[in-house]
C-alpha positions, 0 to 999 in steps of 0.5 A: 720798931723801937718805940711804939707808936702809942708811947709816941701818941701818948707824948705831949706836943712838946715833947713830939716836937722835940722828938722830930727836931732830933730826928731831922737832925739825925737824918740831915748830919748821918743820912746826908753824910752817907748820901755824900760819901756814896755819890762821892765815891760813885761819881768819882768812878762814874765820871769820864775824866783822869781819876785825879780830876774826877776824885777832885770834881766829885768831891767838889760836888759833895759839898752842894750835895750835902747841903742839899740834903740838909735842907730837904731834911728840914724842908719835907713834910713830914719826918717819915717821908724825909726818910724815905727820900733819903734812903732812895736817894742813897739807894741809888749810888750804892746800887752803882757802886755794888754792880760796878764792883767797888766793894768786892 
């Protein structure tokens, strides 16, 4: 762990504020950009359509999913559990993409 849960215990409350801003803005621009991408990619592979509409519906759905992902970033309780949805939800087109063999 990179910081120590006492060092951040020990924060003053502006200061944890602070931290968790940062953190949800991570989350929301790279977490969300790497959600995007992957079910991009996915659903691009996934949908049942000529590869050009498929590429071009699945990156037309990007954009709601992005922004979905920037709101929950902001909208969930706390910082860990925004997260770990995150990383599941990731989780799940990088499962499809690894079995379907698109990295290989």
């Amino acid at each position: 762990m990179l910081v120590s849960y006492r060092l951040l215990t020990d924060l003053s409350a502006p200061v944890r504020y602070r931290l968790v801003i940062l953190s949800r803005t991570l989350l929301a621009i790279g977490g969300g950009y790497l959600f995007t991408a992957l079910s991009t990619a996915s659903l691009a592979l996934a949908l049942p359509l000529p590869r050009p509409q498929a590429v071009l519906a699945a990156t037309q759905l990007s954009f709601a999913l992005y922004c979905a992902v920037i709101i929950w970033a902001f909208a969930a309780a706390s910082v860990r559990r925004a997260w770990l949805v995150t990383a599941g939800l990731c989780a799940v087109p990088a499962t499809y993409l690894l079995l379907n063999g698109a990295w290989s």
